[in-house]
C-alpha positions as CSV (number, residue, x, y, z in Angstrom):
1,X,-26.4,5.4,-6.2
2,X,-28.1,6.7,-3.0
3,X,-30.4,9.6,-3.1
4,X,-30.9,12.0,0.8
5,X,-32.5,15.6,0.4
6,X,-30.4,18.5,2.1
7,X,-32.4,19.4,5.0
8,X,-30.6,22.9,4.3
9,X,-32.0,24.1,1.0
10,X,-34.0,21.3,0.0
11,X,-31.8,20.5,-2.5
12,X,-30.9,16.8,-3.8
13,X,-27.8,14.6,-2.5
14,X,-26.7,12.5,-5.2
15,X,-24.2,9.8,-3.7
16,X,-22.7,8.8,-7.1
17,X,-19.9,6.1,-5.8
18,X,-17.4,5.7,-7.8
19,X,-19.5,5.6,-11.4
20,X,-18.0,8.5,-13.5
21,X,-20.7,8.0,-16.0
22,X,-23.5,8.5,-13.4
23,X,-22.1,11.8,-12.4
24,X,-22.1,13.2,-15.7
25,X,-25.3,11.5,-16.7
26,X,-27.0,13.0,-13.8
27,X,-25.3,16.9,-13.6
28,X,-27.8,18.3,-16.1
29,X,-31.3,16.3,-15.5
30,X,-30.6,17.7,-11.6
31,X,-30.3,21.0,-13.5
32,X,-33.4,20.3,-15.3
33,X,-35.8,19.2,-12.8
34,X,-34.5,20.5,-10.0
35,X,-32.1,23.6,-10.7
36,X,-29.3,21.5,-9.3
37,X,-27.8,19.0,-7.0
38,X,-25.3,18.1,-4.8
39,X,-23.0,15.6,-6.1
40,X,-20.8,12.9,-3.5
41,X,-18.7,9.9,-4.5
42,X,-15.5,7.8,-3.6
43,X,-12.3,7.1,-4.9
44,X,-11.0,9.1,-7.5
45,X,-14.7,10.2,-8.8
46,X,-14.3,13.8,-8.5
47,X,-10.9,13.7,-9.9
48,X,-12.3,12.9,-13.1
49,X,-12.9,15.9,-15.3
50,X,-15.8,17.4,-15.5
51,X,-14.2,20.5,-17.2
52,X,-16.5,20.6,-20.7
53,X,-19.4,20.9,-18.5
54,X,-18.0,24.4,-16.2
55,X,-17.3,25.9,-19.7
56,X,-20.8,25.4,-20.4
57,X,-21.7,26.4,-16.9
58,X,-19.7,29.6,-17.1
59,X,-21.5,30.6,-20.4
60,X,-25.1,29.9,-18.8
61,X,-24.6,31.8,-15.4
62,X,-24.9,28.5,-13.6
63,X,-22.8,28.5,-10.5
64,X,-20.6,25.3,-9.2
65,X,-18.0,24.6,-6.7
66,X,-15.9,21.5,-6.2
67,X,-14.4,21.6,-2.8
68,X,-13.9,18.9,-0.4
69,X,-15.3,16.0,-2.8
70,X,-18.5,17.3,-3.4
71,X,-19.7,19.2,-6.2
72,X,-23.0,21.7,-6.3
73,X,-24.4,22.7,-9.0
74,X,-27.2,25.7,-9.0
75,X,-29.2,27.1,-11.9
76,X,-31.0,25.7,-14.4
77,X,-30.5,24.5,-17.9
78,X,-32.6,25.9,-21.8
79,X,-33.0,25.5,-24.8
80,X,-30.5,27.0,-27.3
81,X,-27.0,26.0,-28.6
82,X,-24.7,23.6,-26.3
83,X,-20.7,23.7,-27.6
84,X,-18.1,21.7,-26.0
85,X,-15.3,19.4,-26.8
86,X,-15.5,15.9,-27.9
87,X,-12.3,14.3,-27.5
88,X,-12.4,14.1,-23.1
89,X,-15.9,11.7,-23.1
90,X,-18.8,11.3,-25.0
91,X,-20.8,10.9,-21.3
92,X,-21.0,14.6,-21.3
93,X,-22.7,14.7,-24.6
94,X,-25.2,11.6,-23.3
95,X,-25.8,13.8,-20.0
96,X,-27.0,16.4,-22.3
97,X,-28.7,14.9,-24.4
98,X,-31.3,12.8,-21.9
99,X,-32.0,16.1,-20.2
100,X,-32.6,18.1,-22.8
101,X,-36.0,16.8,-24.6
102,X,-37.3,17.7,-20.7
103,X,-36.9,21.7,-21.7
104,X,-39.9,23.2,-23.8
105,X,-37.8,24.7,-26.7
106,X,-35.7,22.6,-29.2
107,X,-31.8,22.5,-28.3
108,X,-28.8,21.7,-30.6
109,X,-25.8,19.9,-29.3
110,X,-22.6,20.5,-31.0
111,X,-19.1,18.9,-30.7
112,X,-16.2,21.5,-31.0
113,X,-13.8,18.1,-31.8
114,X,-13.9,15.2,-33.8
115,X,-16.2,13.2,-31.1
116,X,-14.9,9.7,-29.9
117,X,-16.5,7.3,-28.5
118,X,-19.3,7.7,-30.8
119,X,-20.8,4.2,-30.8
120,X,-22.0,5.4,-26.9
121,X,-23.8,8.5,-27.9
122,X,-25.6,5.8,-30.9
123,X,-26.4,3.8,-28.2
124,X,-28.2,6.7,-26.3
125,X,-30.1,7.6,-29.1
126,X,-31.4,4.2,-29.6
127,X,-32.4,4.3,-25.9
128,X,-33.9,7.4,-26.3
129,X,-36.0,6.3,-29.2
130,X,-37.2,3.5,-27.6
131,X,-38.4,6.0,-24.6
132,X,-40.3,8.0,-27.6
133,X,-37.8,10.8,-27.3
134,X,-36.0,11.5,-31.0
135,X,-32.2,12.9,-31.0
136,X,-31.1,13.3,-34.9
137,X,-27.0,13.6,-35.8
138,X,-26.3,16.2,-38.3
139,X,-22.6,15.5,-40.5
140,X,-23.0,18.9,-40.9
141,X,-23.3,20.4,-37.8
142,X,-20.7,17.5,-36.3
143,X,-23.6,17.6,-33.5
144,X,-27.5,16.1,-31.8
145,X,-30.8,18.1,-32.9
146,X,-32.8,17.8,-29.7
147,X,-36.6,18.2,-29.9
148,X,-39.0,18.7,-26.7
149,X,-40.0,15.5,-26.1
150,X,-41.7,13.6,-23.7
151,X,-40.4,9.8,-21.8
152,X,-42.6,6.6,-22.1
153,X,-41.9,3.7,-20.3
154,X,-41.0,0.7,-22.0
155,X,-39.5,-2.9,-21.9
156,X,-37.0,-4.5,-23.0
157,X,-34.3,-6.9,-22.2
158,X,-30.4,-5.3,-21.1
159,X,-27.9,-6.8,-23.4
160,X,-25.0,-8.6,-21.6
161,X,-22.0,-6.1,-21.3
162,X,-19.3,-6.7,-23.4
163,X,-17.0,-4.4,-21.6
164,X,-16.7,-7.3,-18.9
165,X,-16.9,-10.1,-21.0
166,X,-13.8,-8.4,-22.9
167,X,-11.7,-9.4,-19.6
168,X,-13.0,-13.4,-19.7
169,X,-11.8,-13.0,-23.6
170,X,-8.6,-12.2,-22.0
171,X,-8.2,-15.4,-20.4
172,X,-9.1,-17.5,-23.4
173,X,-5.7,-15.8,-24.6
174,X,-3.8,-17.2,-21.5
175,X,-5.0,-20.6,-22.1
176,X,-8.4,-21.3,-20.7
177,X,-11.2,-23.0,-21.8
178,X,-13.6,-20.5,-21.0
179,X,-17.0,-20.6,-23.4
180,X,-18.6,-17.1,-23.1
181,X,-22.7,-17.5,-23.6
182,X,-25.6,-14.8,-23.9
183,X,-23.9,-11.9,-25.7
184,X,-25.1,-10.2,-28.4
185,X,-23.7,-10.6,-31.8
186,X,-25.2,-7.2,-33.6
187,X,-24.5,-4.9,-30.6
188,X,-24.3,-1.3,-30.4
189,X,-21.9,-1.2,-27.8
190,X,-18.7,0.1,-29.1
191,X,-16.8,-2.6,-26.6
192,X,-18.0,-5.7,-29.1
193,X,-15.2,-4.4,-31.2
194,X,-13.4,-7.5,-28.9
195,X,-14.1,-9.7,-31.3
196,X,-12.3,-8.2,-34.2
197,X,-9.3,-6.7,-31.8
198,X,-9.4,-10.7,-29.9
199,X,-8.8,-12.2,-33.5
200,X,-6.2,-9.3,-34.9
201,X,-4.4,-10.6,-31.7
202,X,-4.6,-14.1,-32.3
203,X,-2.4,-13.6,-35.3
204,X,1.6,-13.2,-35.1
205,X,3.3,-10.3,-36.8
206,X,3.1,-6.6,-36.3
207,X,-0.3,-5.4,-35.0
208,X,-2.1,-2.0,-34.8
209,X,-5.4,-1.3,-32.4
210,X,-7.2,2.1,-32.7
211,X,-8.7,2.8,-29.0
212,X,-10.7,5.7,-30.3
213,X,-14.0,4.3,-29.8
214,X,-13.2,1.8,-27.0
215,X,-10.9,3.0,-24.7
216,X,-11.8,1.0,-22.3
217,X,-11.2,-2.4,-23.9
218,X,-6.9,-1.3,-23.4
219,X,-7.0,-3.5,-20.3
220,X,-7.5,-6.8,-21.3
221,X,-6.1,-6.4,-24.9
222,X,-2.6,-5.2,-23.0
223,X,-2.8,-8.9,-21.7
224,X,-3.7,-10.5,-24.8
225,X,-1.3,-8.6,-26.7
226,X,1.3,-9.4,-23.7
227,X,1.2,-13.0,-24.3
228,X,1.3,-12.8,-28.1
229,X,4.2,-13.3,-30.8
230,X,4.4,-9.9,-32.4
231,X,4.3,-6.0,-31.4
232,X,1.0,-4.6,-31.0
233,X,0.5,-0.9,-31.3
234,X,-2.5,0.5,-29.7
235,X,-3.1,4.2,-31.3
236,X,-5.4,7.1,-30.6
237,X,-5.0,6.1,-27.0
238,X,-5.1,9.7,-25.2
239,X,-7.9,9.9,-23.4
240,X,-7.1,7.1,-21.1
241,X,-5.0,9.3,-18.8
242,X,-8.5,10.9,-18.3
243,X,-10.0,7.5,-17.1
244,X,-10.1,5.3,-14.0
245,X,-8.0,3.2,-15.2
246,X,-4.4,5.3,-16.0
247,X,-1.3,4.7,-15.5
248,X,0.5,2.4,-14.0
249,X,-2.5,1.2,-12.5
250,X,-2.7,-0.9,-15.5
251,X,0.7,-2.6,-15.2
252,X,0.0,-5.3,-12.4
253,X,-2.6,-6.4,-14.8
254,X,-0.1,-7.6,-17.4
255,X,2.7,-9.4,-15.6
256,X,5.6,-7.5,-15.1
257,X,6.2,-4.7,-17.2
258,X,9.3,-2.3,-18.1
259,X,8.1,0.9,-19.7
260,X,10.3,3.1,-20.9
261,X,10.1,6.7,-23.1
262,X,9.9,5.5,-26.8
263,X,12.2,8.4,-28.8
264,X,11.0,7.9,-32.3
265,X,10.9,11.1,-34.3
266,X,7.7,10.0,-36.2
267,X,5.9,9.4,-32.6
268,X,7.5,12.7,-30.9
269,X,6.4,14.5,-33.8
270,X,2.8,13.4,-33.2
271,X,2.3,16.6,-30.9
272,X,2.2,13.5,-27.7
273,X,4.9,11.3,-25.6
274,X,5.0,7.3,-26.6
275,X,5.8,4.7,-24.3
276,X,7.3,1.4,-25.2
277,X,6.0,-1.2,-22.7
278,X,8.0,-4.8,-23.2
279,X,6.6,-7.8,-21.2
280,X,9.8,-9.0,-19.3
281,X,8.6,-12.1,-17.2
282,X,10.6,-11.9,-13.8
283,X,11.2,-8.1,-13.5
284,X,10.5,-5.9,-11.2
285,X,8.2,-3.2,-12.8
286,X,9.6,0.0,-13.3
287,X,8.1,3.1,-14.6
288,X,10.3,6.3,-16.4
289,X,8.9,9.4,-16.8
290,X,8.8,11.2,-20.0
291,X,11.8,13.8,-20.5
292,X,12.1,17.4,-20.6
293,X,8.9,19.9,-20.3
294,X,5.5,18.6,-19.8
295,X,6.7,15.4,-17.8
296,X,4.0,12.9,-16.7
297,X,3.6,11.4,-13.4
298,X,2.6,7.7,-13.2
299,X,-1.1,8.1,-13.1
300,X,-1.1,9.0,-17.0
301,X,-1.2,6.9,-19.9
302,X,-0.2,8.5,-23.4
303,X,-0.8,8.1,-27.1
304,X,0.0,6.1,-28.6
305,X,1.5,3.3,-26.8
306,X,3.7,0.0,-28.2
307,X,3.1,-3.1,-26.2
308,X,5.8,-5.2,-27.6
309,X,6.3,-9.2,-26.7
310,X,9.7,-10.8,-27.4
311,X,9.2,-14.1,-28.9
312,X,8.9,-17.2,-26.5
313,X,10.0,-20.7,-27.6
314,X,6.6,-22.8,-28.2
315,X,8.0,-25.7,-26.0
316,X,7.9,-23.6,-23.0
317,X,4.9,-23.0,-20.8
318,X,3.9,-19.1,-20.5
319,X,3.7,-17.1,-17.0
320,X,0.0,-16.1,-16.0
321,X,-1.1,-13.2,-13.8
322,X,-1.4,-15.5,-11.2
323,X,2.4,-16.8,-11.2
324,X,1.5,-20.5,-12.4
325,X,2.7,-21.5,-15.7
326,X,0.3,-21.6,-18.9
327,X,0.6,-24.4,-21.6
328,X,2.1,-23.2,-24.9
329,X,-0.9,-22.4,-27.2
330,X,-0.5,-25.0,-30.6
331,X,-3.5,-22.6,-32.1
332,X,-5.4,-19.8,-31.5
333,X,-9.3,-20.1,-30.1
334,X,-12.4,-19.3,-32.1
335,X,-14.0,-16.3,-29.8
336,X,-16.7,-17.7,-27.5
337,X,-20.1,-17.9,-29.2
338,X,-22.0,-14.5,-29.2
């Protein structure tokens, strides 16, 4: 992240690249140390939604435009009552909740949805604690009790990420004999779920995934579950079309793909559109939108979605993502050491 000063107004340039979660970390400690900012990126940053934070902003008085890929924000953030949905990113509840100790009154937090992604906001408290700042969760309330507080430094080691090392447990399922070292067994981060998702997967037979708390782990099980005997079913999948990676953006990831509407009453009835995607080695990919009202371009992925694997004879090798062949699996691999 680069950081100029506006020679304007003084006010901060926040170059935020392409990090989604920097942006919304950063938003309200700008408005808390220095009314503000002026927020850059590339990509598709400011396409991401930042929409829980302008209802917040329109409640407060605090003023922001989004024009031309940059965002400003003026104003200033206080202490009182903070309402806004769960369900789009618990990175908006993390902003909030590392700016708010910095304000001299106590501040309550308070998700208007059942909040996902909740093992992220856990792992900010922890973070927090260990800083000296104290964040307590109220059942009740379905929200964070924020208390004035003030940061100490402090040291301590950064796990390894097991977002990325999700991706290397992908290619143990296509056959390699990758050994994954230095991760942490008792993690907070809601991506070590791998392990238990990597083993359901290693099984044949009907499979079901919830994504709710790690959306972000869809990639690389779509290619586990790709190369499996069985249909896997990844649920509670939603929020993806809200992330980076959406769509069919995915797709080139798992060797060619066909997806096509699913037209099950039990999954139209859920309120959202299903997609079937089948793993058809040697096809082209092709993508069909969803019928009738509401349709969905191809940058969207929906809830839930069916990746399903027709059976391949054992004697055969497998296709990789790269095009060469993979030998035929005779059992499946313990998960690397963590």
């Amino acid at each position: 992240m680069g950081v100029l000063r506006s020679s304007s107004d003084r006010q901060a340039v926040l170059d935020c690249g392409e990090s989604g979660s920097t942006l919304r970390f950063l938003i309200p400690i700008a408005l808390t140390v220095d009314q503000g900012g002026v927020f850059t990126g590339r990509g598709r940053l400011m396409e991401r939604p930042q929409q829980p934070y302008f209802d917040l902003f329109d409640r407060r008085g605090i003023s922001y435009a989004l024009e031309d890929g940059t965002l400003t924000v003026r104003g200033s953030l206080s202490p009182g009552e903070y309402r806004l949905r769960g369900d789009v990113s618990s990175q908006f509840f993390t902003g909030l909740l590392m700016a708010l100790p910095l304000l001299e009154g106590p501040s309550v937090v308070i998700s208007t949805t059942k909040l996902e992604s909740a093992s992220y906001t856990s792992m900010t408290m922890g973070v927090l604690a260990r800083c000296g700042v104290h964040v307590r969760w109220s059942p009740a309330l379905n929200g964070f009790g924020v208390e004035p507080g003030i940061y100490s430094p402090f040291e301590e080691t950064v796990e390894a990420d097991w977002s990325q090392a999700a991706f290397w447990s992908a290619a143990l399922s296509l056959g390699s004999n990758l050994r994954l070292r230095g991760l942490k067994g008792q993690s907070a981060q809601g991506d070590a779920a791998v392990v238990g998702h990597y083993k359901k997967l290693a099984l044949t037979g009907e499979v079901k995934i919830n994504l709710s708390d790690c959306p972000d782990l869809l990639p690389p099980l779509a290619v586990m579950a790709a190369v499996r005997r069985g249909t896997t079913h990844f649920t509670h999948a939603a929020r993806l079309r809200l992330k980076e990676v959406a769509g069919a953006a995915l797709c080139p990831m798992v060797w060619p793909l066909t997806v096509t509407p699913l037209r099950e009453k039990s999954l139209r009835n859920c309120g959202e559109n299903a997609f079937s995607l089948r793993a058809n080695a040697g096809e082209a990919l092709e993508s069909t939108e969803a019928p009738g009202p509401g349709r969905l371009d191809s940058t969207i992925w929906l809830s839930p979605v069916v990746i399903d694997s027709r059976p391949r004879e054992e004697s055969k090798a497998r296709p990789s993502c790269s095009g060469r062949p993979v030998p035929p699996r005779t059992k499946s691999r313990a998960f690397p050491d963590a």
